[in-house]
PyMOL Python script that loads the backbone (N, CA, C, O; Angstrom):
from pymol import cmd

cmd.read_pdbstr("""\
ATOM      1  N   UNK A   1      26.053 100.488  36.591  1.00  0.00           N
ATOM      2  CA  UNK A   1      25.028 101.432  36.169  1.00  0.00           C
ATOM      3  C   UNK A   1      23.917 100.662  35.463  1.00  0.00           C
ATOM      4  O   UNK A   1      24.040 100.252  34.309  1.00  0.00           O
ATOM      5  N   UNK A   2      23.074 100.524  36.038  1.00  0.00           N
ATOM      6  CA  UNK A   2      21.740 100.176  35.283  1.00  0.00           C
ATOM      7  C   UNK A   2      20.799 101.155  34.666  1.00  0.00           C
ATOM      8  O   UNK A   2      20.488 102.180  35.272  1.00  0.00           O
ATOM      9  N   UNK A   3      20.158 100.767  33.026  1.00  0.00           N
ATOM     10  CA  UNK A   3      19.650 101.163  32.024  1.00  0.00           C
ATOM     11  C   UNK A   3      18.454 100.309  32.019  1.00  0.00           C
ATOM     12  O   UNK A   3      18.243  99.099  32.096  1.00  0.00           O
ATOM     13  N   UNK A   4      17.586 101.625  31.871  1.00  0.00           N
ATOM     14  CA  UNK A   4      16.085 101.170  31.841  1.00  0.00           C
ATOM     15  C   UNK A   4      15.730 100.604  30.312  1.00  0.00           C
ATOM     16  O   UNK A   4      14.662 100.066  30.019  1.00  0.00           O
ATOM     17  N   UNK A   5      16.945 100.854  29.313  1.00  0.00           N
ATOM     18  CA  UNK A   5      15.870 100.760  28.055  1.00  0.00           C
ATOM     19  C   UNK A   5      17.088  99.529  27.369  1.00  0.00           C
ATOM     20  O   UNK A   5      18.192  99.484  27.913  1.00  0.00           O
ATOM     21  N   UNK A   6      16.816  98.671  26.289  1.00  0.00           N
ATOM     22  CA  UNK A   6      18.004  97.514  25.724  1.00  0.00           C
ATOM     23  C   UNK A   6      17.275  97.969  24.423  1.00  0.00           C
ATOM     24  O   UNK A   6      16.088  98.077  24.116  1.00  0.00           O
ATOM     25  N   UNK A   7      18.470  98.196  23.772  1.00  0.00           N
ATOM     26  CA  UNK A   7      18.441  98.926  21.928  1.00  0.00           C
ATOM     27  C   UNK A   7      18.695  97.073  21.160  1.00  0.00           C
ATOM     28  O   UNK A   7      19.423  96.098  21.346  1.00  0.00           O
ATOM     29  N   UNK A   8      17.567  97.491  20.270  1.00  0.00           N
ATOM     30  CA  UNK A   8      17.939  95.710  19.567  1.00  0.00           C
ATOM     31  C   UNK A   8      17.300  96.455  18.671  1.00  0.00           C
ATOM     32  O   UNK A   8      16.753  97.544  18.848  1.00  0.00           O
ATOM     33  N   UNK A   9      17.420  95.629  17.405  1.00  0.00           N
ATOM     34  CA  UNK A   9      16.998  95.647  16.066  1.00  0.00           C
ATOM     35  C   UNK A   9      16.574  93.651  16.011  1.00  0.00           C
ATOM     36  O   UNK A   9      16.964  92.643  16.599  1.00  0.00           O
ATOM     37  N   UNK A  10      15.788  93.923  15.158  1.00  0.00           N
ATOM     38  CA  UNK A  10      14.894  92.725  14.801  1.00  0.00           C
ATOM     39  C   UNK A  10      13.899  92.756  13.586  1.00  0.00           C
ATOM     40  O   UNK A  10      13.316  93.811  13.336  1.00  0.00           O
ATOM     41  N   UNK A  11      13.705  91.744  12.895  1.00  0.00           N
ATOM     42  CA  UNK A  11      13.335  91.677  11.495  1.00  0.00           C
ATOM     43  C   UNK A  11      11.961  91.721  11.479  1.00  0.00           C
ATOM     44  O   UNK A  11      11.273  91.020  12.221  1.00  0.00           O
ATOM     45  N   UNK A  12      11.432  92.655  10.522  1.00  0.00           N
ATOM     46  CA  UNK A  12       9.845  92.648  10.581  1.00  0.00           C
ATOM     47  C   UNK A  12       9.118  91.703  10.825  1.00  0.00           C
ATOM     48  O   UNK A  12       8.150  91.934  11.548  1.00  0.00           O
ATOM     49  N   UNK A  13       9.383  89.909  10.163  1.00  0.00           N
ATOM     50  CA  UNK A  13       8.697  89.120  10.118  1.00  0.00           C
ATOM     51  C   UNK A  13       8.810  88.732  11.317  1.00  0.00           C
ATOM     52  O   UNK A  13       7.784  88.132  11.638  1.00  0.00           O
ATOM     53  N   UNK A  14       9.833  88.798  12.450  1.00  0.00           N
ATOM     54  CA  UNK A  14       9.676  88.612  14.282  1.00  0.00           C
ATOM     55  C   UNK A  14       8.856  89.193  14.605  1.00  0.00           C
ATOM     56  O   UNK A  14       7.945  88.708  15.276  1.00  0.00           O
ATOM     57  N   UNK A  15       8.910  90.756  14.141  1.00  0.00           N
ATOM     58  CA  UNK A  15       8.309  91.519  15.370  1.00  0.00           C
ATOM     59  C   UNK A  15       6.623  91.687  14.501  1.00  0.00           C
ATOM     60  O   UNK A  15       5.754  92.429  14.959  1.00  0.00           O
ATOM     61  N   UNK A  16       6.442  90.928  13.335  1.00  0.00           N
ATOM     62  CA  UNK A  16       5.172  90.905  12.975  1.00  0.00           C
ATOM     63  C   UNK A  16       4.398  89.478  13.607  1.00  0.00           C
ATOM     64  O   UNK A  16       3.205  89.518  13.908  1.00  0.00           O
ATOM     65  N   UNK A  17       5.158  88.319  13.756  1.00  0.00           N
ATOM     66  CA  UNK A  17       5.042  87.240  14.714  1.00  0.00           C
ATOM     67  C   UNK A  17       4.344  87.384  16.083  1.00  0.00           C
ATOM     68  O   UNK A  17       3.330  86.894  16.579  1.00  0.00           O
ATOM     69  N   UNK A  18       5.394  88.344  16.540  1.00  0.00           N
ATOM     70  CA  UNK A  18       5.454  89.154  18.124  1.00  0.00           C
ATOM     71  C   UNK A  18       3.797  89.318  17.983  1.00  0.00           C
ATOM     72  O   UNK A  18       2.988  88.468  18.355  1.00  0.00           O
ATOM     73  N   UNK A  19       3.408  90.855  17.239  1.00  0.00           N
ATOM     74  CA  UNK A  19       2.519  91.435  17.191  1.00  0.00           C
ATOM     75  C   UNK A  19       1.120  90.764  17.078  1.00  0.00           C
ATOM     76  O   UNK A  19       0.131  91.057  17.749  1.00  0.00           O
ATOM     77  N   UNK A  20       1.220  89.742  16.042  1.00  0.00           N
ATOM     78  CA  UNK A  20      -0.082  88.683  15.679  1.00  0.00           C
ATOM     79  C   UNK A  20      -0.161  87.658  17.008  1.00  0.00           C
ATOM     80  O   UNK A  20      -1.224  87.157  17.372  1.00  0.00           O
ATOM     81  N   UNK A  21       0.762  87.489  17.490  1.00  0.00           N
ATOM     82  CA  UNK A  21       0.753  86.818  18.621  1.00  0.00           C
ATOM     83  C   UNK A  21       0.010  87.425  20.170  1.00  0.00           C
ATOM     84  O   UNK A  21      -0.566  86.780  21.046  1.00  0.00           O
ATOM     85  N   UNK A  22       0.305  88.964  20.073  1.00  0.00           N
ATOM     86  CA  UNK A  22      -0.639  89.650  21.153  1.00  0.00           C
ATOM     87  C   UNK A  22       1.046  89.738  22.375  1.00  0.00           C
ATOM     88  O   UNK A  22       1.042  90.579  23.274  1.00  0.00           O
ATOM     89  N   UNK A  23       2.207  88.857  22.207  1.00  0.00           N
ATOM     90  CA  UNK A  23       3.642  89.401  22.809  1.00  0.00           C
ATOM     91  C   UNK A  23       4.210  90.825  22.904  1.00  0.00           C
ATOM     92  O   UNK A  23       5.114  91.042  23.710  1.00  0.00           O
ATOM     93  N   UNK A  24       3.778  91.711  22.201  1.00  0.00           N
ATOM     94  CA  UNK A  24       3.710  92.779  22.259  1.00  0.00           C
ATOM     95  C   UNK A  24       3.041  93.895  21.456  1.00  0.00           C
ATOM     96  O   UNK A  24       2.487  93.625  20.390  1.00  0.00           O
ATOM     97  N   UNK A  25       3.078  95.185  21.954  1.00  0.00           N
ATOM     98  CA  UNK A  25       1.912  95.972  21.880  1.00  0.00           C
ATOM     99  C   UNK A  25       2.396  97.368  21.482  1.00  0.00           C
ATOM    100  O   UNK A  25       3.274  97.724  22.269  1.00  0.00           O
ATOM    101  N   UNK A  26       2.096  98.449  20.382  1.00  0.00           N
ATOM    102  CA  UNK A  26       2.561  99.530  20.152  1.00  0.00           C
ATOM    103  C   UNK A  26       3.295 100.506  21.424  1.00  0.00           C
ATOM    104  O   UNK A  26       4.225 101.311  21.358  1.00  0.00           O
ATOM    105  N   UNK A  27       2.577 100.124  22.411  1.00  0.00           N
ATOM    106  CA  UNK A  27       2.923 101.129  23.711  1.00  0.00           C
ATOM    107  C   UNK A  27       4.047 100.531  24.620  1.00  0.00           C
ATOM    108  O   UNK A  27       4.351 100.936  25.742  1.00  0.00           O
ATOM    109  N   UNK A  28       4.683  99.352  23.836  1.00  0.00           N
ATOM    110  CA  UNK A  28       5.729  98.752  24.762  1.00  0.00           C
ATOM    111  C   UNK A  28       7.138  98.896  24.104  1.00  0.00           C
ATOM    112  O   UNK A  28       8.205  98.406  24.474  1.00  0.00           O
ATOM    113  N   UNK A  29       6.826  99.805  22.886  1.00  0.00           N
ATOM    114  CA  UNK A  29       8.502 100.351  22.282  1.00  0.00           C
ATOM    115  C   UNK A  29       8.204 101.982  21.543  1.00  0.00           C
ATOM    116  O   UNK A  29       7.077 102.427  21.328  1.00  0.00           O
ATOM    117  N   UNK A  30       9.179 102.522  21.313  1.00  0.00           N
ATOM    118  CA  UNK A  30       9.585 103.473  19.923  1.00  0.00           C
ATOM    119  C   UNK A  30      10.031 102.885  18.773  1.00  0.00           C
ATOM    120  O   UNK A  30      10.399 101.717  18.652  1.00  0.00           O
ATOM    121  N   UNK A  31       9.972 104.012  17.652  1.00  0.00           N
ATOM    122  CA  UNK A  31      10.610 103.680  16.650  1.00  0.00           C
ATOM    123  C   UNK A  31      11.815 104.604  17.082  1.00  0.00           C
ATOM    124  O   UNK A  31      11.684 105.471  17.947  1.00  0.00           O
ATOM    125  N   UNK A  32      13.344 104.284  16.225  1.00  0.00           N
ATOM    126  CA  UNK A  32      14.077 105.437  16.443  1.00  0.00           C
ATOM    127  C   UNK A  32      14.484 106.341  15.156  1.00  0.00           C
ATOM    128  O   UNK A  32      15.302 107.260  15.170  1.00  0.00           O
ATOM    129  N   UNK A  33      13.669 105.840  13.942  1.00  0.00           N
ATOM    130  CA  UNK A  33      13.517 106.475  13.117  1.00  0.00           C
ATOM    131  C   UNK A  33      12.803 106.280  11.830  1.00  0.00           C
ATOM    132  O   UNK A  33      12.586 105.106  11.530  1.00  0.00           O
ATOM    133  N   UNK A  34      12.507 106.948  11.237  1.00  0.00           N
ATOM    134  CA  UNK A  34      11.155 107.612  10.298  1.00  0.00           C
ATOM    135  C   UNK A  34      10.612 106.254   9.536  1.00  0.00           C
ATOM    136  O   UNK A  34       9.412 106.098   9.311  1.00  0.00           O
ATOM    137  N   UNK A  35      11.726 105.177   9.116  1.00  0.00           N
ATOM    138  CA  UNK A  35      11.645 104.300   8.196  1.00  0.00           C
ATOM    139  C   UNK A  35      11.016 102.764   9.219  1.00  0.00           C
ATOM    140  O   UNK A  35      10.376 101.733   9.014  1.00  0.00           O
ATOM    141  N   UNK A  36      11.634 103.404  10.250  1.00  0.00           N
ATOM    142  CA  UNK A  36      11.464 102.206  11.063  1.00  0.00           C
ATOM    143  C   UNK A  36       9.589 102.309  11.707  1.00  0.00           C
ATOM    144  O   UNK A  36       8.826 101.524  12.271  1.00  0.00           O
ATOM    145  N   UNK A  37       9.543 103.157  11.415  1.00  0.00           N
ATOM    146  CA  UNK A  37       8.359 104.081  11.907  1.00  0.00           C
ATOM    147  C   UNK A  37       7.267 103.476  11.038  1.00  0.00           C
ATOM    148  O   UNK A  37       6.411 102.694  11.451  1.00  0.00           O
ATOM    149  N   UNK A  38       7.369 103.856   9.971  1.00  0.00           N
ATOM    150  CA  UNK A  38       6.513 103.405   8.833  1.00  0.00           C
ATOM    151  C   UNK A  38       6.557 101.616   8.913  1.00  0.00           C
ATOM    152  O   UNK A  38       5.466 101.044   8.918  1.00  0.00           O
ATOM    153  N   UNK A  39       7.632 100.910   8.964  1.00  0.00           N
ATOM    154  CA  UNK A  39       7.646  99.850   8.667  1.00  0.00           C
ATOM    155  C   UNK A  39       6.559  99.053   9.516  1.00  0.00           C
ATOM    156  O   UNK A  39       5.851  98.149   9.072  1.00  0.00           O
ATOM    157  N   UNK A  40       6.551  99.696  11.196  1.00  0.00           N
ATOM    158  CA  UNK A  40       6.047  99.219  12.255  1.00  0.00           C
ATOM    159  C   UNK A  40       4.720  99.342  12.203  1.00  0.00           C
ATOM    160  O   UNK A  40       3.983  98.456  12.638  1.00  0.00           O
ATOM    161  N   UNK A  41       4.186 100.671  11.561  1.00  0.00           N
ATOM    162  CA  UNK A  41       2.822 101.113  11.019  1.00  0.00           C
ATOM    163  C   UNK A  41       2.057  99.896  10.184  1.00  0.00           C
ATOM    164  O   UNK A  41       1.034  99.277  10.478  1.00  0.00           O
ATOM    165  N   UNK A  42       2.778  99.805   9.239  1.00  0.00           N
ATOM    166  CA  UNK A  42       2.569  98.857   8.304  1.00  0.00           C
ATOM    167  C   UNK A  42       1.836  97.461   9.160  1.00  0.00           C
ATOM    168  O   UNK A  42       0.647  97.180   9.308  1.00  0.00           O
ATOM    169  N   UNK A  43       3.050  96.771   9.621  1.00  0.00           N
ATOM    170  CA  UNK A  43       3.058  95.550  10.689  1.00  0.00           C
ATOM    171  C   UNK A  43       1.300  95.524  11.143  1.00  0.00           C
ATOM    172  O   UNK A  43       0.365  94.893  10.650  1.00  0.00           O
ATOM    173  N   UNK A  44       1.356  96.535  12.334  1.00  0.00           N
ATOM    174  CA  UNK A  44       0.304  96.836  13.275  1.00  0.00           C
ATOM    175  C   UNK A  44      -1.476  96.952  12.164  1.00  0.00           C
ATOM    176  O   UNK A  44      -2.616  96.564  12.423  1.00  0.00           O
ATOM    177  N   UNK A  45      -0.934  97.599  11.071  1.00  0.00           N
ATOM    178  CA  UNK A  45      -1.882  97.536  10.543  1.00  0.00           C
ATOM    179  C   UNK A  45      -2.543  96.005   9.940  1.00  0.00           C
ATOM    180  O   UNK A  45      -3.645  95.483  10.115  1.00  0.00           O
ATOM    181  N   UNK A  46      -1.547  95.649   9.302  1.00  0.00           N
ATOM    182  CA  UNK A  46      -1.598  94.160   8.774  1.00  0.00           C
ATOM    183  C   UNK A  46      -2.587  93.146  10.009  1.00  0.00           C
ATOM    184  O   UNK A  46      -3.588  92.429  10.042  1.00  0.00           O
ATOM    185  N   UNK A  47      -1.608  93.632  10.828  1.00  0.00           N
ATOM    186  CA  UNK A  47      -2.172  92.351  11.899  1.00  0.00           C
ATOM    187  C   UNK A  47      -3.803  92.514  12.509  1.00  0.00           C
ATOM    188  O   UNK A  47      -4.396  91.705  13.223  1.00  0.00           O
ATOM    189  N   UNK A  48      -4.381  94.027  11.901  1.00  0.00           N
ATOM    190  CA  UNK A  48      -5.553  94.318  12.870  1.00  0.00           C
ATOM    191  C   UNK A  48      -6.426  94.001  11.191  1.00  0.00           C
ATOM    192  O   UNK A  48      -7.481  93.386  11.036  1.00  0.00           O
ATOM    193  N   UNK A  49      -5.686  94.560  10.272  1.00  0.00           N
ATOM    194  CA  UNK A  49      -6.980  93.587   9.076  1.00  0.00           C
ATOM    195  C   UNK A  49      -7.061  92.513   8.899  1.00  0.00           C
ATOM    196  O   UNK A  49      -7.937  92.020   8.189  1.00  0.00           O
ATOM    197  N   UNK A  50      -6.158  91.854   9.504  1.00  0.00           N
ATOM    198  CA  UNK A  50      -6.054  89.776   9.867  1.00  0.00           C
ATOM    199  C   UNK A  50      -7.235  89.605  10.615  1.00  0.00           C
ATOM    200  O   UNK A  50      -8.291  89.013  10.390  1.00  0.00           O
ATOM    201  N   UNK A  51      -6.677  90.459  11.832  1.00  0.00           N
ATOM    202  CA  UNK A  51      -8.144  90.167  13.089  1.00  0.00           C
ATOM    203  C   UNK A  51      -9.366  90.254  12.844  1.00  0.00           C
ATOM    204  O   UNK A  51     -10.205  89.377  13.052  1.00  0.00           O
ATOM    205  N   UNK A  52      -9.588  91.604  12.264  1.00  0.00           N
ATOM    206  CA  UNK A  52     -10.575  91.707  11.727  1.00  0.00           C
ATOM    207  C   UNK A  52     -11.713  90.740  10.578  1.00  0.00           C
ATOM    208  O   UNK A  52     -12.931  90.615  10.457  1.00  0.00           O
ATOM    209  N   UNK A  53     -10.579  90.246   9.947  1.00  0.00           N
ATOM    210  CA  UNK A  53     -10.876  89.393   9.096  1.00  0.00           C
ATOM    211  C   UNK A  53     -11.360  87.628   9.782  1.00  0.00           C
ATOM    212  O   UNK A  53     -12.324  86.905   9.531  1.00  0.00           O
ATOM    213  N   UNK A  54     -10.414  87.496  10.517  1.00  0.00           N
ATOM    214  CA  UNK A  54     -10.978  86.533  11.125  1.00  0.00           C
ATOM    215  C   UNK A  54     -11.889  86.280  12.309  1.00  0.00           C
ATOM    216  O   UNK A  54     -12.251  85.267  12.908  1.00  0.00           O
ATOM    217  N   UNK A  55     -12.204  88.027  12.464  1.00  0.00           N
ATOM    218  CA  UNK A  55     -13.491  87.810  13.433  1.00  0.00           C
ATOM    219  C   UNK A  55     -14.768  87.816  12.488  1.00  0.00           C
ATOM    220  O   UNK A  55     -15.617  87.145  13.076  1.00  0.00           O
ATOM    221  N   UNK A  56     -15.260  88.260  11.325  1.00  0.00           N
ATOM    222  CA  UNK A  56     -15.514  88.081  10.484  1.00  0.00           C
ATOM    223  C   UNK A  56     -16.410  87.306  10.261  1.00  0.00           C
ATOM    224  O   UNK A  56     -17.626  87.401  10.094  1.00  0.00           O
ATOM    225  N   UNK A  57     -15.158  85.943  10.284  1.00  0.00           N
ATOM    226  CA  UNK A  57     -15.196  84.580   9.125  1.00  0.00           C
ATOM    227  C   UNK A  57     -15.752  84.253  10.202  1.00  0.00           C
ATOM    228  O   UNK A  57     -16.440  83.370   9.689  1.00  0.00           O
ATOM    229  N   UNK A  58     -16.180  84.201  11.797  1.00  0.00           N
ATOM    230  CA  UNK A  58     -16.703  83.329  12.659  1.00  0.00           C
ATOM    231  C   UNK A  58     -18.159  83.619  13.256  1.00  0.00           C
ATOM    232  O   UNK A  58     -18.668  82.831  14.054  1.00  0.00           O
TER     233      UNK A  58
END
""", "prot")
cmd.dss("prot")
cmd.show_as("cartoon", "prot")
cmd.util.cbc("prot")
cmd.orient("prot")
């Protein structure tokens, strides 16, 4: 039986890595719950006032 979806857990500072890196993208997962939700918010945000910041500085 093949499954379209693989359940992992992984530590903010990966999947904030991931994210600053452009490896992946809000529309390529869920959260599966409220905390995890917020945490990911957080992440996504961080990484776009980085960008921002360093489009900026150039």
């Amino acid at each position: 039986m093949e499954n379209n979806l693989v359940h992992i857990a992984i530590s903010p500072n990966a999947l904030a890595s991931l994210i600053k890196s452009g490896y992946i993208h809000a529309v390529d997962f869920k959260c599966l719950d409220a905390d995890s939700k917020k945490t990911v918010w957080k992440l996504f945000l961080t990484a776009v006032k980085s960008t921002m910041k360093e489009s900026s500085e150039h």
